[in-house]
Backbone as JSON Lines, residues from 0, in Angstrom:
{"i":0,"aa":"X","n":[-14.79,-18.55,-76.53],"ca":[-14.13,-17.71,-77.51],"c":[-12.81,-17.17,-76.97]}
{"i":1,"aa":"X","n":[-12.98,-17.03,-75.64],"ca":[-11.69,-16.51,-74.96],"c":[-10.84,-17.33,-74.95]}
{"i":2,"aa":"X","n":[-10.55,-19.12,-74.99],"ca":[-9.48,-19.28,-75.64],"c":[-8.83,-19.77,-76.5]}
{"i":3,"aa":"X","n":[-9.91,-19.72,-77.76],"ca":[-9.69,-19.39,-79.18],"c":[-8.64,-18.34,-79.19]}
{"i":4,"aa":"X","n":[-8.91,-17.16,-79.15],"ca":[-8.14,-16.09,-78.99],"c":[-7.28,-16.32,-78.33]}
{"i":5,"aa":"X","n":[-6.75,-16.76,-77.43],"ca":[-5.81,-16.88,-76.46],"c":[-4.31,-17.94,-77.17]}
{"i":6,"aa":"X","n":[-5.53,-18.94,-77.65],"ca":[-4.94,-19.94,-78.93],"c":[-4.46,-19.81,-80.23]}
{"i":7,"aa":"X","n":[-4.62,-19.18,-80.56],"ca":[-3.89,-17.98,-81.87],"c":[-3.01,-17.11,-81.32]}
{"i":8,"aa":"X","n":[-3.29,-16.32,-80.43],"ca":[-2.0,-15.17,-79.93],"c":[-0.69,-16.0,-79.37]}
{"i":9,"aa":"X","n":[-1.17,-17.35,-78.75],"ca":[0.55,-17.68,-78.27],"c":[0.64,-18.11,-79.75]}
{"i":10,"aa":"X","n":[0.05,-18.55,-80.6],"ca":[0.99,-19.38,-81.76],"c":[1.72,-18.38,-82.39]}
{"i":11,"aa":"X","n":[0.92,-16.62,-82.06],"ca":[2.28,-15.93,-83.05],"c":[3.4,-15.42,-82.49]}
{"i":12,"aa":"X","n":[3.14,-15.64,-80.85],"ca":[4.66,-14.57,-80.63],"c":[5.36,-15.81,-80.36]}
{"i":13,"aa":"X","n":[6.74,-15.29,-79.59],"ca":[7.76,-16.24,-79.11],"c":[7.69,-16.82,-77.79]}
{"i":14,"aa":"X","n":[7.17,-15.65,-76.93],"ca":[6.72,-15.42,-75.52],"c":[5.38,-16.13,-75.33]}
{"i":15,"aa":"X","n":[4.89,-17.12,-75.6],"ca":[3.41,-17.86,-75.49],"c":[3.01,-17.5,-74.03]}
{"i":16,"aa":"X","n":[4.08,-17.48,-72.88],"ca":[3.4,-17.47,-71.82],"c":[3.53,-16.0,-71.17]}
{"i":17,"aa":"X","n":[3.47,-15.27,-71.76],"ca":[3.18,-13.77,-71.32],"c":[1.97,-13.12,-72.13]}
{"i":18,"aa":"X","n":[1.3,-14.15,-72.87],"ca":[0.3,-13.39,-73.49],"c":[-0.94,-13.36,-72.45]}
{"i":19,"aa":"X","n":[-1.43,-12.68,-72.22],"ca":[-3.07,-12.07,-71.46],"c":[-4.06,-11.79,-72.13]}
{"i":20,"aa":"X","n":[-5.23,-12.64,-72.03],"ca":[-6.78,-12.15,-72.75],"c":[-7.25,-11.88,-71.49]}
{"i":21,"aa":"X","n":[-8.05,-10.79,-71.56],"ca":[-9.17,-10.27,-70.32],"c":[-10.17,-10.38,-71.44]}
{"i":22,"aa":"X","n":[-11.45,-10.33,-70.91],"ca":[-12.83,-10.58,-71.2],"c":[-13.52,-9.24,-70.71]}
{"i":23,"aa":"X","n":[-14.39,-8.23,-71.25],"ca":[-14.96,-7.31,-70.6],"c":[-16.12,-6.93,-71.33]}
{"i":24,"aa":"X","n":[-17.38,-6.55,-70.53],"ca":[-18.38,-6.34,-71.31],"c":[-18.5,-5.24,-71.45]}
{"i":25,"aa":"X","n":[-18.88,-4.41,-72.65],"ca":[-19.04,-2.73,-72.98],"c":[-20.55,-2.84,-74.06]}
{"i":26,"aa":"X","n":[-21.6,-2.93,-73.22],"ca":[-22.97,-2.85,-73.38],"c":[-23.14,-3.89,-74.09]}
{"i":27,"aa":"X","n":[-23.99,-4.01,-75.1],"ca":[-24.17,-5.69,-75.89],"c":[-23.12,-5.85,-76.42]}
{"i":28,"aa":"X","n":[-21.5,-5.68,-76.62],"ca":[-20.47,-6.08,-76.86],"c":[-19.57,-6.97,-76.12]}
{"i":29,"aa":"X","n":[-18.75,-7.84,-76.32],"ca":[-17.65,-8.35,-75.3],"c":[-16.56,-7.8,-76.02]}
{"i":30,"aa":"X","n":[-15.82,-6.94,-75.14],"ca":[-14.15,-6.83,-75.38],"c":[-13.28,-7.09,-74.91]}
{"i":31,"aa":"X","n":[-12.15,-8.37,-75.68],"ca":[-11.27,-8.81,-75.59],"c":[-9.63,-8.3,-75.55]}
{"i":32,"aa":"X","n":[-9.34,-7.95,-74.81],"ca":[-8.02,-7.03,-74.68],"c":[-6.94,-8.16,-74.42]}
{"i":33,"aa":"X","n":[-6.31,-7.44,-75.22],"ca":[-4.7,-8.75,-75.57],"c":[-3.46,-8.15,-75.27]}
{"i":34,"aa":"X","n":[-2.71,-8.26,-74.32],"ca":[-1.56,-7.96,-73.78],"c":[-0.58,-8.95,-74.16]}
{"i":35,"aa":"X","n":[0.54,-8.46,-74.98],"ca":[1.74,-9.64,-75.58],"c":[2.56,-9.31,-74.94]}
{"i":36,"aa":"X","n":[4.34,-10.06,-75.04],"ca":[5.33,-9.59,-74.48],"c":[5.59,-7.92,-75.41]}
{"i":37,"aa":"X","n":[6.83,-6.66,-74.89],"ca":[7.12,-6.27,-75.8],"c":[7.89,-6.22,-76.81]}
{"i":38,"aa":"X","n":[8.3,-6.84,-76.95],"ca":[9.15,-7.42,-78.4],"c":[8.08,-8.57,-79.18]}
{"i":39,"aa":"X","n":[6.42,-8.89,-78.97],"ca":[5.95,-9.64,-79.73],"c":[5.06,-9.01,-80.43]}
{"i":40,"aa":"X","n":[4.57,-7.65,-79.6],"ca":[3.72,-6.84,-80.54],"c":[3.78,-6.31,-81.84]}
{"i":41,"aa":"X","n":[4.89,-6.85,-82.54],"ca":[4.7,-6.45,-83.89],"c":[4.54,-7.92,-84.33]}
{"i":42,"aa":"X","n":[4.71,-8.6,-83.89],"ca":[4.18,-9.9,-84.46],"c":[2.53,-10.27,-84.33]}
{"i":43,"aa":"X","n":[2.03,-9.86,-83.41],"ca":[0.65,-9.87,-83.31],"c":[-0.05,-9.1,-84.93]}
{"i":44,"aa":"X","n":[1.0,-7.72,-84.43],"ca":[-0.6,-6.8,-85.45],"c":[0.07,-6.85,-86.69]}
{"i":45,"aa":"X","n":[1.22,-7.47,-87.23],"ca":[2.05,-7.5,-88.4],"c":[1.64,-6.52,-88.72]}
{"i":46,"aa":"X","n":[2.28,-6.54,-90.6],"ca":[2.42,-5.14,-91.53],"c":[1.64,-4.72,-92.05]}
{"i":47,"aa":"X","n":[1.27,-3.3,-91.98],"ca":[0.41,-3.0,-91.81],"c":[-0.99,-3.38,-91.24]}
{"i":48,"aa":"X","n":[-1.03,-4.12,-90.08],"ca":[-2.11,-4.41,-89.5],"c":[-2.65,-5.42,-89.83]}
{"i":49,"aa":"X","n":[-2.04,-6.18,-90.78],"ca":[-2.59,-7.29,-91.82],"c":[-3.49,-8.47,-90.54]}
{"i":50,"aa":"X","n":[-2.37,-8.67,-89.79],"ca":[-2.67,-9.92,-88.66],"c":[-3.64,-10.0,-87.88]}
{"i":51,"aa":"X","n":[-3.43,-8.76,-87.04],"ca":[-4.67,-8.56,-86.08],"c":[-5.81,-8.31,-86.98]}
{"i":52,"aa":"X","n":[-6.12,-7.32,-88.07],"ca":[-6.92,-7.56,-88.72],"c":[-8.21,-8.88,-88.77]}
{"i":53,"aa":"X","n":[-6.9,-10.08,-89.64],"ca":[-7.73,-11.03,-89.76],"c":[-7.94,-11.78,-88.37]}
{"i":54,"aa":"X","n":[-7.49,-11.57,-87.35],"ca":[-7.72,-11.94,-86.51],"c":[-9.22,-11.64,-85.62]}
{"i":55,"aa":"X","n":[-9.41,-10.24,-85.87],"ca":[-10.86,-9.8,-85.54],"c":[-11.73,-9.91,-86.46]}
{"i":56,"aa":"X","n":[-11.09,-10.45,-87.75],"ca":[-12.9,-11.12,-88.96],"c":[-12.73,-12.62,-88.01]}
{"i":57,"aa":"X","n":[-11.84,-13.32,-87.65],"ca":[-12.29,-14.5,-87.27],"c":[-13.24,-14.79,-85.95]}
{"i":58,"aa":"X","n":[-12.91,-13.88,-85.11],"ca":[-13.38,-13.65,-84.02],"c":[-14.82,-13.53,-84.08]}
{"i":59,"aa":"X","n":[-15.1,-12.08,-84.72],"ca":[-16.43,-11.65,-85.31],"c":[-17.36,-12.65,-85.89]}
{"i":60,"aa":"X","n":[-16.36,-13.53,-86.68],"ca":[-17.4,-14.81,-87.72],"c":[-17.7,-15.53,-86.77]}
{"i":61,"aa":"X","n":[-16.93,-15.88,-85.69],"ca":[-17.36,-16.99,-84.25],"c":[-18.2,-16.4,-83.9]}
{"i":62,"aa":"X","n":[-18.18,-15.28,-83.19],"ca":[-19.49,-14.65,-82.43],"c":[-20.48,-14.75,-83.29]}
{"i":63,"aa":"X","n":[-20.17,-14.59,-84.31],"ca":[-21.92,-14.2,-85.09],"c":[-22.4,-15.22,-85.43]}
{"i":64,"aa":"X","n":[-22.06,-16.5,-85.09],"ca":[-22.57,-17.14,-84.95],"c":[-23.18,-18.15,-84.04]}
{"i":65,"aa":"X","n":[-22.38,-17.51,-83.29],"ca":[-22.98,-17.42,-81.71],"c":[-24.16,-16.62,-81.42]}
{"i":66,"aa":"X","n":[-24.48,-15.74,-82.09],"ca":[-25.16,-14.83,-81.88],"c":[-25.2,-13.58,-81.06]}
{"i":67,"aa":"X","n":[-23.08,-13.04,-81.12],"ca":[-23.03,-12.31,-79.85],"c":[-21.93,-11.19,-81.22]}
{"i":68,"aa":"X","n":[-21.9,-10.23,-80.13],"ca":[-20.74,-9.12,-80.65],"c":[-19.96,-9.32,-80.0]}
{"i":69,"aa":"X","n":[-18.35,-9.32,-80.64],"ca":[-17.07,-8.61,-80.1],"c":[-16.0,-8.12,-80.91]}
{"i":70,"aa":"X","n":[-15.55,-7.46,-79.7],"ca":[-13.87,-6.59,-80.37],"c":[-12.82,-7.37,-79.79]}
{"i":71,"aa":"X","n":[-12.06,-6.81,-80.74],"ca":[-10.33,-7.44,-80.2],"c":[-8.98,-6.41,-80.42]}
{"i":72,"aa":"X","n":[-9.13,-6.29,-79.19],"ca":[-8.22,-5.14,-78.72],"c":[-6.86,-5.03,-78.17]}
{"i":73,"aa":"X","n":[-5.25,-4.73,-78.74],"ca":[-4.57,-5.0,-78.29],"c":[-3.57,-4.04,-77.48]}
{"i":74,"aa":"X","n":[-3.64,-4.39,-76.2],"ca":[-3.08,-3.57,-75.35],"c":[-1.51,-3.14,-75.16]}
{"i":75,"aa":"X","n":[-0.58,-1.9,-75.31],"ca":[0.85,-2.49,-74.57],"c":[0.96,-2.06,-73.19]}
């Protein structure tokens, strides 16, 4: 799943190779923390949040069918 995620975040910024997924567990959850360049973070979470949004139903629909929880969290 980590680089699913990883695989979507370079396709939205400009900076593909400054993006960072860490992996971390926070009890039966995995959280995914996403570090972009700074000039790409508004391209990640677009307007009003629209992006990252759908970005954590897709995530969520993978895991759950995996049979696991996670978040997706973006760091600056």
């Amino acid at each position: 799943m980590k680089e699913l995620l990883t695989y979507l975040i370079q396709n939205l910024v400009d900076h593909p190779d400054e993006v960072s997924v860490t992996e971390r567990a926070s009890g039966s959850e995995t959280v995914f923390e996403v570090r972009v360049a700074d000039g790409d973070m508004g391209k990640v979470i677009g307007r009003q949040g629209r992006i990252i949004k759908e970005v954590r139903v897709l995530m969520k629909a993978v895991a759950q069918r995996k049979g696991k929880k996670v978040s997706v969290e973006v760091l600056d």
